[in-house]
C-alpha positions in Angstrom: -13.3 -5.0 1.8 -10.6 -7.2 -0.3 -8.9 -9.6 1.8 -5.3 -9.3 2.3 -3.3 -11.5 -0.1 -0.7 -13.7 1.5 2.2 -12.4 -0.4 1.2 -8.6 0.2 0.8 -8.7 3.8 3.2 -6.1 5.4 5.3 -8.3 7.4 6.4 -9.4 4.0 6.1 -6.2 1.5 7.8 -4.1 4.8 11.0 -7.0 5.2 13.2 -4.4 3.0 13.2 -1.9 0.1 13.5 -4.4 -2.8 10.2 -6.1 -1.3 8.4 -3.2 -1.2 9.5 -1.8 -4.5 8.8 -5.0 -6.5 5.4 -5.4 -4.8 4.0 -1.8 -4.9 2.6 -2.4 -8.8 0.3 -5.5 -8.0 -1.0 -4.4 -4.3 -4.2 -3.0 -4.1 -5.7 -0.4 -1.7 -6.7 -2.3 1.3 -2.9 -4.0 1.3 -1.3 -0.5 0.8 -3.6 1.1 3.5 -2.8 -1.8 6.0 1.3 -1.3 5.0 1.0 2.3 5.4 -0.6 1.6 8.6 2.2 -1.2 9.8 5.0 0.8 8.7 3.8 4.3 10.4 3.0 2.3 13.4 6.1 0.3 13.6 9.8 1.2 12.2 8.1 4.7 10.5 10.6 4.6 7.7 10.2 8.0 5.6 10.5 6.7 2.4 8.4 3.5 3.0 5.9 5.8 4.3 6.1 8.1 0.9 6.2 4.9 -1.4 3.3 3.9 0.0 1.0 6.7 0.7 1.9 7.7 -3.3 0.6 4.9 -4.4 -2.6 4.4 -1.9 -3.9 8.1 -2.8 -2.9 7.2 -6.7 -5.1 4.0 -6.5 -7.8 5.6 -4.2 -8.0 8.7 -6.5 -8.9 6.7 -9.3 -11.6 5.1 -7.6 -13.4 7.5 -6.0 -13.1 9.3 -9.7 -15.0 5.9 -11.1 -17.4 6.2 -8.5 -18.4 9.8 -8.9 -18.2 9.6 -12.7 -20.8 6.3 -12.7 
C-alpha cells in the first residue's frame, strides 16, 4: 500500500473546504480512503464525505478496470 504523503494526510486535506478542493486532483487512493475514513469518523461533514467518496470510487474504478483488463 502507498504511503501517505505528508501534505495529503487528512489532518491537513480535512483543515477546510479550500484544502480539500485544491488537494482532491493530486491525492491518490490510499490518502482519499484514509480522508474518507477521518472525516466520517470525526466531524462527518456531508459534503467532505461526497467529495471524497466521488473521487476514491472514480480512482478505484479505474483501477480495478486496469487490473481486469491486463
Amino acid at each position: 500500500m502507498e504511503k501517505t504523503r505528508e501534505h495529503f494526510s487528512p489532518n491537513v486535506v480535512l483543515e477546510n473546504w479550500n484544502e480539500l478542493i485544491k488537494a482532491l486532483p493530486q491525492m491518490n487512493e490510499p490518502e482519499l480512503k484514509r480522508a474518507l475514513a477521518v472525516e466520517v469518523g470525526n466531524d462527518r461533514r456531508k459534503d467532505f464525505i461526497l467529495r471524497l467518496h466521488r473521487r476514491y470510487t472514480k480512482l478505484r474504478q479505474s483501477r480495478e478496470l486496469k487490473e481486469y483488463l491486463a
